[in-house]
C-alpha positions as CSV (number, residue, x, y, z in Angstrom):
1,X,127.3,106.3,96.6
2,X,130.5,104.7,97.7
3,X,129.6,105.9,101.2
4,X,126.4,104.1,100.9
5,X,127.2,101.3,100.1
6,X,130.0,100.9,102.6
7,X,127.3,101.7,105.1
8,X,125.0,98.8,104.2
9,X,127.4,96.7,104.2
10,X,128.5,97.4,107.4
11,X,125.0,96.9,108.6
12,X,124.5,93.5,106.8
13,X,127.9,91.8,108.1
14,X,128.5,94.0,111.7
15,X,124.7,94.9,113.0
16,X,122.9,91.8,111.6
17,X,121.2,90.9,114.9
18,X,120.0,94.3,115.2
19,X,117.5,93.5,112.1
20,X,114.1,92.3,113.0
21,X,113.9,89.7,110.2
22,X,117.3,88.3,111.7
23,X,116.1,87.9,115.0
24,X,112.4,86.3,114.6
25,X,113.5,84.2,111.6
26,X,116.6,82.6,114.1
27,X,113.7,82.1,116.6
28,X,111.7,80.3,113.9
29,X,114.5,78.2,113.4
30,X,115.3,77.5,116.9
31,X,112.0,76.6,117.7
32,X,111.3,74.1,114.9
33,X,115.2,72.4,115.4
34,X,113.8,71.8,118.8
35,X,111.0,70.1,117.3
36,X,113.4,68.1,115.0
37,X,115.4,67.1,118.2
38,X,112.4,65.8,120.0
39,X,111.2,63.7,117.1
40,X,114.3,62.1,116.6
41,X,115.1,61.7,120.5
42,X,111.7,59.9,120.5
43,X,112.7,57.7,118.0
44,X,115.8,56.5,119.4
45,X,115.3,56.3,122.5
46,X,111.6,55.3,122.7
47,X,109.8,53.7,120.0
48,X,110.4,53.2,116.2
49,X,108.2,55.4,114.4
50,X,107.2,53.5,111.4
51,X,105.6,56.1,109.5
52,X,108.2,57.5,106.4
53,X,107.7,60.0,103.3
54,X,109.9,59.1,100.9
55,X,112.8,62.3,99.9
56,X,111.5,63.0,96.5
57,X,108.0,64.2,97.9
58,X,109.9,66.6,99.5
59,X,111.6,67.3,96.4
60,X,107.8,68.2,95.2
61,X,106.7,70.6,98.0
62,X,109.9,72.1,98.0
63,X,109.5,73.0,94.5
64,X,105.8,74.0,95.3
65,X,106.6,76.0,98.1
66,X,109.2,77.8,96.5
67,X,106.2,78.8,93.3
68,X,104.4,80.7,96.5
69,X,107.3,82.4,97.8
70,X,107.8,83.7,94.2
71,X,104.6,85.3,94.1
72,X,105.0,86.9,97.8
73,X,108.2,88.5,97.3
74,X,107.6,89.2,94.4
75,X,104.7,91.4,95.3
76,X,106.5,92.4,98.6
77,X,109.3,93.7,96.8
78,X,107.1,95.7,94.2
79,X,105.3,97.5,97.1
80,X,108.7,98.5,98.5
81,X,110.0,99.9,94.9
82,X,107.0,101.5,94.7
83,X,107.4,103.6,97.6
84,X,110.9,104.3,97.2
85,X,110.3,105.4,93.5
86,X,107.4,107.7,94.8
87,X,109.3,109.0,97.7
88,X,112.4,109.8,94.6
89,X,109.7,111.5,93.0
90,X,108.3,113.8,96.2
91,X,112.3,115.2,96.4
92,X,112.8,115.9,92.8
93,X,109.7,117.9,92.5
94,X,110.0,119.6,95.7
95,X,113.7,120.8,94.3
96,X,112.3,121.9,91.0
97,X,109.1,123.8,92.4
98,X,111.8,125.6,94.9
99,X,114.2,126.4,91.7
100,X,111.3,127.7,89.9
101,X,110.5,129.7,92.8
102,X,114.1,131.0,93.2
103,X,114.2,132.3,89.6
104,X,111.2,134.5,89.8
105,X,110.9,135.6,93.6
106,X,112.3,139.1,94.8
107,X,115.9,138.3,96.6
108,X,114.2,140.4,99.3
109,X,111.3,138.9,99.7
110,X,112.4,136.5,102.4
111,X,109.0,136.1,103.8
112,X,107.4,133.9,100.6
113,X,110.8,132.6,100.2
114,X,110.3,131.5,104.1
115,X,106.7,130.6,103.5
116,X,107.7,127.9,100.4
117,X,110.5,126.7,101.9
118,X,108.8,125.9,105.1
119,X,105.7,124.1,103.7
120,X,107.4,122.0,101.0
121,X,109.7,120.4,103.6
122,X,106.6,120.5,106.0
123,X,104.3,118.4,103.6
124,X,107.4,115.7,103.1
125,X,107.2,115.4,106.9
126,X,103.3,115.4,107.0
127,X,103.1,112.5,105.1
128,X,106.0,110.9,106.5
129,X,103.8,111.0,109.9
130,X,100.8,109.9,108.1
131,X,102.3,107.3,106.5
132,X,103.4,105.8,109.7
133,X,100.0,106.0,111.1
134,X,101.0,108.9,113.4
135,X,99.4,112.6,114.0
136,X,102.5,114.1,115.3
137,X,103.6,117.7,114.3
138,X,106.9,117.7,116.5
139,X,108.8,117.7,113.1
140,X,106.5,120.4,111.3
141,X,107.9,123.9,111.2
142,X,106.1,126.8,112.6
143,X,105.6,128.5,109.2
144,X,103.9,131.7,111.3
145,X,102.1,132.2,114.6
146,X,99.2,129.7,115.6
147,X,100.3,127.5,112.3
148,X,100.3,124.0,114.3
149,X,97.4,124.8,116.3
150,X,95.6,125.3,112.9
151,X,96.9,121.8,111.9
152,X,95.1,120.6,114.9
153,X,91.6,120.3,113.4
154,X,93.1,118.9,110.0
155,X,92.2,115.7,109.3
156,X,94.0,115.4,105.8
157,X,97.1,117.2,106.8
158,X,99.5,116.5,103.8
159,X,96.7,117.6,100.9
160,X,95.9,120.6,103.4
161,X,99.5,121.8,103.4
162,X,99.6,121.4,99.3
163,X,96.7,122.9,98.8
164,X,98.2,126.4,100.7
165,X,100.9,125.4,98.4
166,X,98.7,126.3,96.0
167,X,97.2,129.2,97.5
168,X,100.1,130.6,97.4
169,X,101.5,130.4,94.1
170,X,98.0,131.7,92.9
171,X,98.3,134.8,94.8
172,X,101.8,135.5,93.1
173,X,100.2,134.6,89.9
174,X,97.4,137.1,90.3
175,X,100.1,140.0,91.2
176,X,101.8,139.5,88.0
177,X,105.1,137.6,89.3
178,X,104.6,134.5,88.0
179,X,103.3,134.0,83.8
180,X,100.8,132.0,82.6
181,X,103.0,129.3,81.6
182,X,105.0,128.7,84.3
183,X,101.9,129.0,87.0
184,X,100.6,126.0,84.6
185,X,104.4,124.6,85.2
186,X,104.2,124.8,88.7
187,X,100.3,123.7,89.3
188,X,101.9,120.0,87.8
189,X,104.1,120.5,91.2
190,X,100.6,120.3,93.3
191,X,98.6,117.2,90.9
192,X,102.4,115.0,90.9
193,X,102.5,115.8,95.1
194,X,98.6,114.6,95.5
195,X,98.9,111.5,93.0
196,X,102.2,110.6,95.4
197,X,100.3,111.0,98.5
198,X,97.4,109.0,97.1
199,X,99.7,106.0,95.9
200,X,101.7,105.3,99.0
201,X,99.0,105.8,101.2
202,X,97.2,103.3,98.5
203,X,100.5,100.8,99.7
204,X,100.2,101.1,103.2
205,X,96.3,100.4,103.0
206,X,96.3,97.9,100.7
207,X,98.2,94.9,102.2
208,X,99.1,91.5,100.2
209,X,96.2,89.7,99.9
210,X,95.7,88.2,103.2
211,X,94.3,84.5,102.1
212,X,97.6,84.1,99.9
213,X,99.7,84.2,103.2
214,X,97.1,82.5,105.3
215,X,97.4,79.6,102.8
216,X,101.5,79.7,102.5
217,X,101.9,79.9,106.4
218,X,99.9,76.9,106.3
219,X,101.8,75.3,104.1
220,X,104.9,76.1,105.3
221,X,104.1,74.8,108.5
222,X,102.8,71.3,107.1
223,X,105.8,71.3,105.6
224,X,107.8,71.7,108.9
225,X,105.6,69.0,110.7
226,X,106.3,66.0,108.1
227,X,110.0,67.2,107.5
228,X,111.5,65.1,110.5
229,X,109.6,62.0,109.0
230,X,112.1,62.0,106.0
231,X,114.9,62.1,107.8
232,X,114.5,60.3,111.4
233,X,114.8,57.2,110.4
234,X,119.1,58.6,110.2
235,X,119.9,58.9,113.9
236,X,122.6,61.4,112.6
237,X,122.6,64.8,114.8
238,X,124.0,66.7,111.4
239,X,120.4,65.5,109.7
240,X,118.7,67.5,112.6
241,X,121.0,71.0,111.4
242,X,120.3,69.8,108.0
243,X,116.4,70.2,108.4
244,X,117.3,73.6,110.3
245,X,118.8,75.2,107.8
246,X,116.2,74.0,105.0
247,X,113.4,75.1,107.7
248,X,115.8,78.2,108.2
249,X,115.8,79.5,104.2
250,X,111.8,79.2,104.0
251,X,111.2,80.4,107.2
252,X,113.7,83.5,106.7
253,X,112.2,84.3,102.9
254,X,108.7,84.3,104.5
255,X,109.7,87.4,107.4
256,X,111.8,88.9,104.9
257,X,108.4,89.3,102.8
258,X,106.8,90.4,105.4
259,X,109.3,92.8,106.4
260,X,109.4,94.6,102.9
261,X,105.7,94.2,102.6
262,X,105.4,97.0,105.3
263,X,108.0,99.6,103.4
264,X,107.3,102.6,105.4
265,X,108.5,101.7,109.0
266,X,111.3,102.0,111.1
267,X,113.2,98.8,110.1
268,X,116.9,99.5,108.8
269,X,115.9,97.9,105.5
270,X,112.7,99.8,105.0
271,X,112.7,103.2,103.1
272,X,114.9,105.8,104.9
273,X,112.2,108.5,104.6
274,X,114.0,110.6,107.6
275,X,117.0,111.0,104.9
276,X,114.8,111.9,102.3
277,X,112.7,114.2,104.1
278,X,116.2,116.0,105.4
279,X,117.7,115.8,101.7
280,X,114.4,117.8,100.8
281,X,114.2,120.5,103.4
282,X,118.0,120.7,103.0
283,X,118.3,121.2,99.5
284,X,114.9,123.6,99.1
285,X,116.7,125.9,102.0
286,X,119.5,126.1,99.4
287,X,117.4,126.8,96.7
288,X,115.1,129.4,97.9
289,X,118.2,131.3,99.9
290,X,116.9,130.7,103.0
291,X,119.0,129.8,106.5
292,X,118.3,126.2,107.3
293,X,117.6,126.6,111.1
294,X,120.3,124.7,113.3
295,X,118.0,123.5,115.7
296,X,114.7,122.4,114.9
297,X,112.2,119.6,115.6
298,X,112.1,119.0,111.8
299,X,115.8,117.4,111.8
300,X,118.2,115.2,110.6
């Protein structure tokens, strides 16, 4: 945890330009300090620009800008604990099915031990791909001749590997190796992994409502257009930062919602599904007895 936590702070203070947010919201701000600069260049060196909104409306649509960003992050942020907590959920039942497993399986029967071990980390990476809008099988393992080519054809590949999950735990059932109850025990394993797929593909599919951030991108950018009128009248360059940073916050809470809103990519912030996915296969490996492979596509 320590370890962790040292690591994202490193990333925060040391490798904050290398964040997305960072970069587009500095842009943002650059772009509309230019803006400020050119309104009040125009007005000091020009013509006296007559028109002023008095500070305390400001004061008001801060205050109402500031209700809308409640509801977007708010919602942004949900969507992101969501999919971690589903994610938390895929590992810990993978772990139990493959301790489960462990306890009732033959210590020489390294073929099902292979086969379980092999398709619960494969369905973690399945709907890793899937969840990032991507077919690839690079990181799936060859569970037995002509396996990925079978995959080929799939078009639901995460329920498809669950449901030979399944197949397989019924077969061992019907031989007598696993008892009533714990088949019941371990069928949970294949209705929890199905409701998980369902829900964060439900999050990536389901974006905020797109009219909400229509309407607070056009507020925000109202916003920025009459900002210089409070202020101009100052002929003080620090008024010009001033506006900047307030332009800056907004501007910066708005990517940052967008950023989150989207919690499966690639972004250092979003959820680290390669570690999870590697925590999994690692830890089932242990379970089930089985040699985690040094070299594979499927790696950390």
């Amino acid at each position: 945890m320590l370890r962790e936590r040292l690591s994202m702070s490193y990333k925060v203070v040391f490798d904050v330009w290398s964040l997305k947010s960072i970069k587009k919201t500095t842009i943002l701000t650059l772009l509309a300090g230019t803006y400020f600069y050119f309104i009040e260049y125009i007005e000091s060196h020009y013509f006296l620009i007559d028109f002023y909104i008095p500070g305390y409306i400001f004061y008001l649509l801060g205050y109402v800008l500031v209700m809308l960003f409640y509801f977007k992050v708010n919602t942004a942020y949900y969507r992101w604990y969501d999919g971690r907590k589903y994610w938390s959920y895929l590992g810990t039942h993978g772990k139990n099915l493959a301790g489960k497993l462990n306890a009732v399986l033959p210590p020489d029967d390294h073929e099902t031990r292979n086969f379980f071990a092999k398709m619960i980390t494969n369905h973690a990476y399945a709907l890793k791909a899937n969840l990032r809008r991507t077919r690839s099988l690079e990181e799936i393992y060859e569970v037995y001749p002509g396996f990925k080519e079978s995959l080929a054809e799939v078009k639901d590949i995460p329920t498809h590997l669950i449901s030979q999950i399944l197949n397989r735990i019924t077969e061992l059932y019907k031989q007598g190796i696993i008892s009533d109850y714990l088949y019941l025990n371990m069928h949970k394993y294949v209705d929890e992994a199905i409701d998980i797929d369902e829900q964060c593909r439900g999050i990536r599919k389901v974006p905020s409502p797109s009219s909400y951030t229509f309407h607070l991108k056009t507020f925000l950018f109202l916003f920025t257009l009459t900002l210089p009128f409070g202020f101009v009248h100052d002929h003080n360059a620090l008024i010009i930062l001033v506006m900047m940073v307030i332009y800056g916050a907004y501007a910066g809470t708005s990517v940052v919602s967008e950023e989150i809103d989207e919690p499966f990519g690639t972004d250092k912030f979003d959820i680290p599904l390669e570690d999870i996915c590697y925590s999994l296969k690692k830890h089932v490996h242990q379970l089930l007895k089985v040699e985690l492979p040094k070299a594979s596509s499927a790696h950390h």
